[in-house]
C-alpha positions in Angstrom: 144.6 109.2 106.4 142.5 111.5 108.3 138.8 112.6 107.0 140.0 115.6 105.6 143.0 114.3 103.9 140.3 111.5 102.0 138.3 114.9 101.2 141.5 116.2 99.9 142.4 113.3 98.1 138.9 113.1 96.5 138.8 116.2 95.0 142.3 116.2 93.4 141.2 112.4 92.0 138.1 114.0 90.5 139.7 117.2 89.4 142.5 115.5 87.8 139.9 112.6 85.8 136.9 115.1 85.1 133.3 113.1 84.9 132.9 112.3 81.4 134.0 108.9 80.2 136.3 109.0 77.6 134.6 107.5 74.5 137.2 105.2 73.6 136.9 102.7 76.4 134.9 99.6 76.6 131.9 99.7 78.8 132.3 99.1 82.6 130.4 96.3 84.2 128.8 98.3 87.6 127.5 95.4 88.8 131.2 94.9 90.0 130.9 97.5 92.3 128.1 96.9 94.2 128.3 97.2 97.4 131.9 98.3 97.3 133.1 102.3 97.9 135.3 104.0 95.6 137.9 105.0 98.5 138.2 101.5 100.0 139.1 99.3 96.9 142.8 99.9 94.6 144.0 100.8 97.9 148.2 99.9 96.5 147.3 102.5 93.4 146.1 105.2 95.3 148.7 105.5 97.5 150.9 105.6 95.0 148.6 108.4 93.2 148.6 110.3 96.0 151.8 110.2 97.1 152.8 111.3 93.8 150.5 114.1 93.6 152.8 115.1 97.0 155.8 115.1 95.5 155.9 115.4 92.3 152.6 117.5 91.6 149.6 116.2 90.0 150.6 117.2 86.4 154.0 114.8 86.8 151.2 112.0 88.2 149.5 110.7 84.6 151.1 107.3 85.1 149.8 106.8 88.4 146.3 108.5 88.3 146.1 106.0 85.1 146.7 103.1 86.7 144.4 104.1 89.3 141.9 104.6 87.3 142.5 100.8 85.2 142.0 99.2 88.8 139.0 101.2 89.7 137.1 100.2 86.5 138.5 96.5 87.2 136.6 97.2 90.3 133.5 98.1 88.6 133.5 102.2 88.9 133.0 103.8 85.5 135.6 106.3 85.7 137.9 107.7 83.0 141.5 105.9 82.4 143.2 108.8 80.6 144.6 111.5 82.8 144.7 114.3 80.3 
């Protein structure tokens, strides 16, 4: 992808998971994530994400921005998991 599609792709990621971390999942360990970037690890599920969000439309996506979202925090990022 080009810069501005990884712009693009940002803000529909953030805009579909919001900032706040849902209160019902288990702390993330950060210390995962140091040194890593958000856009460079999970690279399988974001495709998928994203090509969904092409598609389909982000609000047929909640499967794949979920799944995302698991391997992120696997990775260390404290995002949300639920899509809603």
């Amino acid at each position: 992808f080009g810069s501005s599609c990884v712009v693009h792709s940002f803000l529909l990621f953030r805009h579909a998971m919001g900032n706040a971390l849902n209160a019902t999942e288990p702390p993330v360990d950060t210390s995962k994530s140091v040194g890593k970037k958000i856009c460079c690890v999970c690279k399988d599920t974001k495709t998928v994400r994203d090509e969904c969000f092409v598609s389909k439309g982000q609000e047929q996506c909640r499967d794949e921005i979920m799944a995302h979202n698991r391997c992120l925090r696997s990775e260390g990022f404290d995002v949300k998991i639920d899509a809603a």
